[in-house]
C-alpha positions as CSV (number, residue, x, y, z in Angstrom):
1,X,-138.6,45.6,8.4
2,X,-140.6,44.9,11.7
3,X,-138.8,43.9,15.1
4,X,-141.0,41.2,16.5
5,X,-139.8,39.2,19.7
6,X,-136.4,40.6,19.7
7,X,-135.3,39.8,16.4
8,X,-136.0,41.8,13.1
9,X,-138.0,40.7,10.5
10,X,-138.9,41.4,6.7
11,X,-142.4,42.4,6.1
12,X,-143.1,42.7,2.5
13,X,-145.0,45.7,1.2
14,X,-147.8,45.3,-1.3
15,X,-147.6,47.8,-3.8
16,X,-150.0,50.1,-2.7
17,X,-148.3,50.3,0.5
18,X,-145.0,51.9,-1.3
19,X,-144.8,55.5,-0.5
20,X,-142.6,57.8,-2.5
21,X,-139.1,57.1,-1.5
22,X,-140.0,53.3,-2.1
23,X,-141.5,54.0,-6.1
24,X,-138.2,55.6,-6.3
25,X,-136.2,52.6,-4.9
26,X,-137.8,50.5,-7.0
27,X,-137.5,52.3,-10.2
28,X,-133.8,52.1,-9.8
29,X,-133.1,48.8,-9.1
30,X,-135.3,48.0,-12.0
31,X,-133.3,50.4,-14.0
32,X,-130.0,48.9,-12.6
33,X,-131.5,45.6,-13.4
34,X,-131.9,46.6,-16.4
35,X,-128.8,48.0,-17.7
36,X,-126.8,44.4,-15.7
37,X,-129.0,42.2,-18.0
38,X,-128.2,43.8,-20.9
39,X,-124.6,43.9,-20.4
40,X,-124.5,40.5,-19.4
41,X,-123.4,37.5,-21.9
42,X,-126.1,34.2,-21.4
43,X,-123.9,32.5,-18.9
44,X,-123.4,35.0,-16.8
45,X,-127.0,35.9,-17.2
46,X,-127.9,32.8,-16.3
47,X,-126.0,32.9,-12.5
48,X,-127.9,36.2,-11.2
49,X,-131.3,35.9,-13.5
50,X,-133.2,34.8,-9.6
51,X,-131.5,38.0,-7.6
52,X,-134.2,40.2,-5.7
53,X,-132.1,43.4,-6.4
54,X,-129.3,44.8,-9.1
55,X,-127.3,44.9,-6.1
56,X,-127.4,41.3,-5.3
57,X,-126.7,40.9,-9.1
58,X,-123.8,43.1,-9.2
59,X,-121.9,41.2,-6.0
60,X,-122.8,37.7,-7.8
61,X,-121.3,39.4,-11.4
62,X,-118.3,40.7,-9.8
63,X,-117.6,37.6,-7.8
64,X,-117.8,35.7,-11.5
65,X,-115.3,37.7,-13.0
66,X,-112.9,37.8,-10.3
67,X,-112.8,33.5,-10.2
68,X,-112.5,33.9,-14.1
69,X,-109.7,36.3,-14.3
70,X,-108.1,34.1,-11.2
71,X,-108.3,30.7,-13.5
72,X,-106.7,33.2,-16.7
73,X,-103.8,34.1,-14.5
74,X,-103.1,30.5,-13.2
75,X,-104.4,31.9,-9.5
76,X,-106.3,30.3,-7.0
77,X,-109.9,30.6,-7.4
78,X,-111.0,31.6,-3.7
79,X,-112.9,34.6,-3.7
C-alpha cells in the first residue's frame, strides 16, 4: 500500500519483491484456498472461484449459507 496525494493506494508486488513475511502470507492463503475449494460443493464453488484471498472466499461462503439456512427456516433472506 502507497499513500499518493492523500489517499492510499494498492501497489502490487511482483514476486521477487515479496520478502519473508509476504512468502509466508501467501503460502497461507493458498493453503486456506485450498482446503475452502475442496470443501466446497460446485455451486458454491462456483460463487467465490474469482476471490483474490481465502478470506474473501470465506465471507462470500458464509454469507451463502446463512441466505440458505434463512430460505430453510421460512426467514427473510437479508444478510
Amino acid at each position: 500500500m502507497a499513500i499518493t496525494a492523500g489517499a492510499p493506494q494498492w501497489i502490487e508486488k511482483t514476486k521477487m519483491e515479496y520478502t519473508e513475511e509476504d512468502k509466508k502470507k501467501d503460502n497461507l492463503d493458498n493453503v486456506a484456498k485450498d482446503i475452502l475449494y475442496k470443501t466446497l460443493d460446485n455451486d458454491m464453488f462456483s460463487k467465490i472461484k474469482t476471490c483474490a484471498t481465502a478470506k474473501r472466499s470465506g465471507k462470500i461462503s458464509r454469507k451463502s449459507v446463512k441466505a440458505t439456512m434463512r430460505q430453510a427456516d421460512g426467514c427473510p433472506t437479508e444478510l
